[in-house]
Short mmCIF file of the C-alpha atoms (twelve columns), coordinates in Angstrom:
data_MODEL
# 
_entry.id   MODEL 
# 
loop_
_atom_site.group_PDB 
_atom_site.id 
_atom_site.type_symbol 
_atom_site.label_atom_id 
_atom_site.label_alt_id 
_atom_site.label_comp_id 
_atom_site.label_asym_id 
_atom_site.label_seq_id 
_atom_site.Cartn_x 
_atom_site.Cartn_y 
_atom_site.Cartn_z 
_atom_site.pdbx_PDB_model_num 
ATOM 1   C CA . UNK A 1   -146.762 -70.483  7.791  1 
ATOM 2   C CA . UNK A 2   -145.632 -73.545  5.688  1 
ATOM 3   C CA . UNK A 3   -148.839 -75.744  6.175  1 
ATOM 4   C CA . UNK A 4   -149.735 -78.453  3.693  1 
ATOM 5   C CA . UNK A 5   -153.487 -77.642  4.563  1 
ATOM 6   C CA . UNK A 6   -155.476 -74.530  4.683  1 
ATOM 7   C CA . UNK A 7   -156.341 -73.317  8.705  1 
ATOM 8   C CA . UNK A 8   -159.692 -73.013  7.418  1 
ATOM 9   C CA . UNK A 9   -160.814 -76.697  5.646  1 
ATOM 10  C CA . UNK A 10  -162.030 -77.997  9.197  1 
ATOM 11  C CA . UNK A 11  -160.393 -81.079  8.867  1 
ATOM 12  C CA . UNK A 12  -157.412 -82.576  10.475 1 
ATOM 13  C CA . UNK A 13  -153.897 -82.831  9.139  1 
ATOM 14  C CA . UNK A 14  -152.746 -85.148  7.410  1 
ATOM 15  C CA . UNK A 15  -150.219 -87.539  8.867  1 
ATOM 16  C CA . UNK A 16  -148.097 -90.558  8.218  1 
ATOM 17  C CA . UNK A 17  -150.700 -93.567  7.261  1 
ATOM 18  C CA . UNK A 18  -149.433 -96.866  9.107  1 
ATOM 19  C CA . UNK A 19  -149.760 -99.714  7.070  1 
ATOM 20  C CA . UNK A 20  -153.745 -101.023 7.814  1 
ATOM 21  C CA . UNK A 21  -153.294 -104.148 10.308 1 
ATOM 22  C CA . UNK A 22  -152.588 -107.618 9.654  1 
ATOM 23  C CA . UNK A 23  -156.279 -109.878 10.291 1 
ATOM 24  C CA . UNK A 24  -155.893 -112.111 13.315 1 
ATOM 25  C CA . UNK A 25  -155.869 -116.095 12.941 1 
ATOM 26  C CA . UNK A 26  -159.350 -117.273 12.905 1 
ATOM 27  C CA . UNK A 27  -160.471 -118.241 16.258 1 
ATOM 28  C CA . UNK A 28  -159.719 -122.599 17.000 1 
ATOM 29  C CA . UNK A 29  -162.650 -124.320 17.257 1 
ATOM 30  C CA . UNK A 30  -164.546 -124.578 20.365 1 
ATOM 31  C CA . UNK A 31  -163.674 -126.063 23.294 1 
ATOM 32  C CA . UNK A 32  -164.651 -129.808 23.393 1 
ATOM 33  C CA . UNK A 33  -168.045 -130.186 24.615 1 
ATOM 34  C CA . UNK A 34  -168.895 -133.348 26.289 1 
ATOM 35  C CA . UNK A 35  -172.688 -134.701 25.237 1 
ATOM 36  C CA . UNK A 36  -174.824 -135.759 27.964 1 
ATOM 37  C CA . UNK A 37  -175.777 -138.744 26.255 1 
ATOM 38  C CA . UNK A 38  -174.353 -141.722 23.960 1 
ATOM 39  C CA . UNK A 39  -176.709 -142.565 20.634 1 
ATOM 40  C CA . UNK A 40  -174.175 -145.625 20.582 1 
ATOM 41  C CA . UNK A 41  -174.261 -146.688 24.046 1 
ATOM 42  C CA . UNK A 42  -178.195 -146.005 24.184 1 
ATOM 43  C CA . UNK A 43  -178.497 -148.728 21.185 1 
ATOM 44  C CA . UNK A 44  -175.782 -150.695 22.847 1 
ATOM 45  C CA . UNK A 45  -177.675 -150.905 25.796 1 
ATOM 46  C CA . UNK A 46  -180.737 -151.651 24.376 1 
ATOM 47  C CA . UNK A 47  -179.542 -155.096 23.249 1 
ATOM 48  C CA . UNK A 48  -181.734 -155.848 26.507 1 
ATOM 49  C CA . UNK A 49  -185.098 -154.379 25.500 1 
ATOM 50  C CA . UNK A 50  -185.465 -151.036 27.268 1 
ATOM 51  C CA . UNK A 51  -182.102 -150.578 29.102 1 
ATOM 52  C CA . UNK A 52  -181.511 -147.939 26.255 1 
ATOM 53  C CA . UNK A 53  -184.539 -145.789 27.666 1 
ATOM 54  C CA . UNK A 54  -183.668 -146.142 31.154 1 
ATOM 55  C CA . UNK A 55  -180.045 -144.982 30.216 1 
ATOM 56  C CA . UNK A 56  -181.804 -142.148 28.402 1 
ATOM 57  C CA . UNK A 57  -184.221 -141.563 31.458 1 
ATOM 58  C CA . UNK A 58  -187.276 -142.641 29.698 1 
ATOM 59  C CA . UNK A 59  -188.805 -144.791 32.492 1 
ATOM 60  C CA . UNK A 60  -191.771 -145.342 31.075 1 
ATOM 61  C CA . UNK A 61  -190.606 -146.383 27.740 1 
ATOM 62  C CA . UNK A 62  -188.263 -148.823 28.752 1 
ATOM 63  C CA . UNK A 63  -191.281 -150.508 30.576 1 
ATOM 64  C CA . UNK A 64  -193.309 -150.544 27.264 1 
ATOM 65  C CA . UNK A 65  -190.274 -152.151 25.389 1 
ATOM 66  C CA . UNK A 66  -189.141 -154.660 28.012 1 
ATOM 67  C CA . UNK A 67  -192.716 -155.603 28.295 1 
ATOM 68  C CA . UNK A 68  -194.032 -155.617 25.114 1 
ATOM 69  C CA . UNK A 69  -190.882 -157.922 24.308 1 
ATOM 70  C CA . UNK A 70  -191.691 -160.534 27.160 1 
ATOM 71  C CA . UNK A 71  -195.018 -160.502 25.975 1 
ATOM 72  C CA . UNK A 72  -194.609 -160.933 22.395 1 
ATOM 73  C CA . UNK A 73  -192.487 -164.052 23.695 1 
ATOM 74  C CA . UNK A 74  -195.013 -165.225 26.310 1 
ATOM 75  C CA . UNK A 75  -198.053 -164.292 23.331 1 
ATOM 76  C CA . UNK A 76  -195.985 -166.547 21.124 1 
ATOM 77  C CA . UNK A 77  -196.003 -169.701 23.290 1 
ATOM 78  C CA . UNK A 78  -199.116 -169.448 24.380 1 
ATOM 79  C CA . UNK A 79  -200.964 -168.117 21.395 1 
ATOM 80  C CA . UNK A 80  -200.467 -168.418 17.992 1 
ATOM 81  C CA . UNK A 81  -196.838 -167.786 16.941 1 
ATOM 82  C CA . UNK A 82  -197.868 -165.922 13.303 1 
ATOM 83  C CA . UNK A 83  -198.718 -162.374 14.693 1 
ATOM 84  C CA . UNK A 84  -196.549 -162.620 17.797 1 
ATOM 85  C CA . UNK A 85  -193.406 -163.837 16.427 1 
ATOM 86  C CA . UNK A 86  -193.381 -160.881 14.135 1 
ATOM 87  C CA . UNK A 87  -193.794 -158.759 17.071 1 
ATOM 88  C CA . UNK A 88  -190.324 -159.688 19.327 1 
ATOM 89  C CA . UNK A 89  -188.375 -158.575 16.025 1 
ATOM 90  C CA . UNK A 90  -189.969 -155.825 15.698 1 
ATOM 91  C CA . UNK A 91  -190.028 -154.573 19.657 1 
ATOM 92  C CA . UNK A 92  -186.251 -155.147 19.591 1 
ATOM 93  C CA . UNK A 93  -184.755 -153.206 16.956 1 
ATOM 94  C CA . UNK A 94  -187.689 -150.696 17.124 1 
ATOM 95  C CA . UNK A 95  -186.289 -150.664 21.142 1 
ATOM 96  C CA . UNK A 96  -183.095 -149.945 19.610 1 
ATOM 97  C CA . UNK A 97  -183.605 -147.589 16.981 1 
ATOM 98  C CA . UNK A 98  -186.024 -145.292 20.075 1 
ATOM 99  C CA . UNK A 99  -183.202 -145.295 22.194 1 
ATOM 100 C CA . UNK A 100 -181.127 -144.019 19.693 1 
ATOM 101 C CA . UNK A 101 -183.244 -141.265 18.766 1 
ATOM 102 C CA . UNK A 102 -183.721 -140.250 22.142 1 
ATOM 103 C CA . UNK A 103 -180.496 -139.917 23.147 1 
ATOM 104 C CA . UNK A 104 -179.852 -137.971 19.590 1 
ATOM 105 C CA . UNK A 105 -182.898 -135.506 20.902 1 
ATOM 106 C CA . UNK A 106 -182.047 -135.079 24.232 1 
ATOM 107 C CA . UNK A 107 -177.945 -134.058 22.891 1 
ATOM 108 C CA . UNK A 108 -179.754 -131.743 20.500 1 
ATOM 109 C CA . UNK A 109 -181.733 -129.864 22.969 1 
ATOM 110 C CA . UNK A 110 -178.009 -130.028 24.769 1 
ATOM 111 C CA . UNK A 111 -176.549 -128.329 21.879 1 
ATOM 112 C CA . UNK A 112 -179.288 -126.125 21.086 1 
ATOM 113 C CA . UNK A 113 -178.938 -124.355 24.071 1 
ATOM 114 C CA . UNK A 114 -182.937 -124.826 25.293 1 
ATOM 115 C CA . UNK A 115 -182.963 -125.663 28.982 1 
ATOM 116 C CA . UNK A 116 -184.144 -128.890 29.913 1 
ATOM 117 C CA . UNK A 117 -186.663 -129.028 32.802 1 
ATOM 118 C CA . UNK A 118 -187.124 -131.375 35.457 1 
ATOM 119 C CA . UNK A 119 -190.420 -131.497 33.984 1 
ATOM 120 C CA . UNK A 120 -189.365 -132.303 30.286 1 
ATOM 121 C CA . UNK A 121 -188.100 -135.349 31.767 1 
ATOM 122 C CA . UNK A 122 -190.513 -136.682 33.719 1 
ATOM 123 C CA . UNK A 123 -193.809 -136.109 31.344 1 
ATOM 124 C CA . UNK A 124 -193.862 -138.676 28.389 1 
ATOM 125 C CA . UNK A 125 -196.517 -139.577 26.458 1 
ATOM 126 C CA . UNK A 126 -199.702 -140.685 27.831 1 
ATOM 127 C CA . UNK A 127 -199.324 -143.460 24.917 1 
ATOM 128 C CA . UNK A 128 -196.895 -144.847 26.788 1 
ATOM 129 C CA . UNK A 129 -198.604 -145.487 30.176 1 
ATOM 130 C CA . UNK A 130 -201.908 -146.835 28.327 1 
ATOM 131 C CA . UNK A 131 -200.060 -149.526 26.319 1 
ATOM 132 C CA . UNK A 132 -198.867 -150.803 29.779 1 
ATOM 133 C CA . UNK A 133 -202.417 -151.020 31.089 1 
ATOM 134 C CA . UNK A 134 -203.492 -152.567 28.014 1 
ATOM 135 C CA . UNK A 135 -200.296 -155.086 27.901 1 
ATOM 136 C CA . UNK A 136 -201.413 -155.367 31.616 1 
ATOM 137 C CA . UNK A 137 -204.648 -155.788 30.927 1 
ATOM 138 C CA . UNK A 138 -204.383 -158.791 28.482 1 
ATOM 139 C CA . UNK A 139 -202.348 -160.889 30.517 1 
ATOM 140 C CA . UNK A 140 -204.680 -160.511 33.289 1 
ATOM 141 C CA . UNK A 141 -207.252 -161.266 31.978 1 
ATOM 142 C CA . UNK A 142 -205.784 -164.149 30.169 1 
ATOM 143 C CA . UNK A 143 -204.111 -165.637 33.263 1 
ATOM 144 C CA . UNK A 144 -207.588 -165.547 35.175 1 
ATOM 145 C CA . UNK A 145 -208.575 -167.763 32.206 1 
ATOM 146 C CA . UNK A 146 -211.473 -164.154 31.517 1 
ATOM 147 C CA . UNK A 147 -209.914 -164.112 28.124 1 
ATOM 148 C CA . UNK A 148 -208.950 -167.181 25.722 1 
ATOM 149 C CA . UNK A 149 -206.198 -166.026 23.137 1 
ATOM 150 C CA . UNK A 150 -206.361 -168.951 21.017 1 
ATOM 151 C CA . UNK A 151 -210.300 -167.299 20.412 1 
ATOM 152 C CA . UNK A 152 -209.270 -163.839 19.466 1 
ATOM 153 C CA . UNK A 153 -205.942 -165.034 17.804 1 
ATOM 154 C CA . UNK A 154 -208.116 -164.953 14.460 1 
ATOM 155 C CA . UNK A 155 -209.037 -161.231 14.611 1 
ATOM 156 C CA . UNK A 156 -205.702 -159.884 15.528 1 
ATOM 157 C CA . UNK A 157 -205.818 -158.215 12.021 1 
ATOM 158 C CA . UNK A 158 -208.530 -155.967 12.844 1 
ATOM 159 C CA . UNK A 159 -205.663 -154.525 15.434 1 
ATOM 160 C CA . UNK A 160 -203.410 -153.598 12.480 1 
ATOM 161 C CA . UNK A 161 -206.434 -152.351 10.199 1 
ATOM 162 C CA . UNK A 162 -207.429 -150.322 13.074 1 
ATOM 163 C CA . UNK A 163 -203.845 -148.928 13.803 1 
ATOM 164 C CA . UNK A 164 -203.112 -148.235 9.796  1 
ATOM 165 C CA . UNK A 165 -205.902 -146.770 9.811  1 
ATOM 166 C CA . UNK A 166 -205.123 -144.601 12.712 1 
ATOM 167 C CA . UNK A 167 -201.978 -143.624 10.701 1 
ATOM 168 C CA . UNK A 168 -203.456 -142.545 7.448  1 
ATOM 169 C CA . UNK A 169 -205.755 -140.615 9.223  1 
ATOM 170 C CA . UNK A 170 -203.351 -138.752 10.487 1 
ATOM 171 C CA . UNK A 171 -201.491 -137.945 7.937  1 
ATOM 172 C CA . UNK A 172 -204.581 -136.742 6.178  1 
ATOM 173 C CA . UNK A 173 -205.065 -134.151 8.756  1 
ATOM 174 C CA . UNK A 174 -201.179 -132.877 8.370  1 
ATOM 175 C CA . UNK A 175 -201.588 -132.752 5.004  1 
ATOM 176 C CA . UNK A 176 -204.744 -130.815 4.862  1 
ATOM 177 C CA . UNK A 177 -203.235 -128.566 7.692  1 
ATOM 178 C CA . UNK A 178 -200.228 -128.189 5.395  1 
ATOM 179 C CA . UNK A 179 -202.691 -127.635 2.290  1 
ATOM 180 C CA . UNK A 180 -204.223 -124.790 4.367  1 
ATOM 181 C CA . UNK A 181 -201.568 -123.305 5.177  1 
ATOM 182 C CA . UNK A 182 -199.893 -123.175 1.645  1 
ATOM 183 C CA . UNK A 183 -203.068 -121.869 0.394  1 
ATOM 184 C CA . UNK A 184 -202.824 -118.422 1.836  1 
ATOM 185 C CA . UNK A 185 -203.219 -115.362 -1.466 1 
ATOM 186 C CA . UNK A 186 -200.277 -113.749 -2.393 1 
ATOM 187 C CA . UNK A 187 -200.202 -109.731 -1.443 1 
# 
């Protein structure tokens, strides 16, 4: 018996090692994934206040922009141009820069693998729907001659203190939600 191992070790023989394998090319990328939506076609669009939501499937947006940019123009003529004129710049690239964002969200939820529901799509913001009623509302009332601009056109400011306001109020409460949070011992 000419055995290069003992019967009684338990483990195999030994045999010829093969040389260990040669790693595989890393896999190509992906295959090319199409994006449901543009971000440069939604801004494109949105040249024409609210196009760029509509293209995006954001109804009720694209009615906020489109009106809130005929009525800064029709607020302008008809009231005083100081606060209004301000207004049509900013509706239109704010129109623009929304559109693009949404169409960046709605490819990242693509991406990101979450489903998106029929009923994603069709809830918005309640904002949304109550600055139509009050965009609504105003014209209205000012067309029935129940509501003289050129009156109110000195207090518009009390509409941007209110609104900052609103804003720094809010960030208060993230910030002390964030404090709180932070604040937690150490174990």
């Amino acid at each position: 018996m000419s055995s290069s191992q003992p019967p009684d070790s338990g483990f195999p023989a030994p045999t010829a090692s093969a040389p260990p394998p040669v790693p595989s090319a890393p896999p190509a990328g992906g295959p090319y994934v199409r994006l449901p939506k543009s971000s440069g076609l939604a801004a494109f669009l949105s040249l024409f206040p609210g196009l760029g939501q509509v293209y995006n499937g954001q109804i009720a947006r694209a009615f906020v922009f489109f009106f809130g940019f005929v009525g800064s123009i029709y607020l302008t003529v008809e009231g005083h141009p100081f606060p209004f004129a301000f207004l049509i710049a900013f509706v239109f690239f704010y129109n623009m820069v929304d559109a693009w964002k949404g169409a960046s969200a709605i490819n990242a939820r693509f991406l990101g693998g979450k489903a998106q529901t029929i009923e994603d799509e069709a809830v918005e913001s309640p904002v949304w729907g109550g600055t139509l009623v009050a965009i609504g509302l105003l014209v209205l009332l000012s067309n029935l001659g129940w509501l003289d601009l050129d009156r109110l056109a000195r207090w518009w400011p009390l509409l941007l203190i209110g609104v900052g306001a609103w804003f720094l109020y809010g960030s208060f409460q993230k910030r002390k939600a964030g404090e709180s949070t932070d604040d937690s011992p150490l174990v």
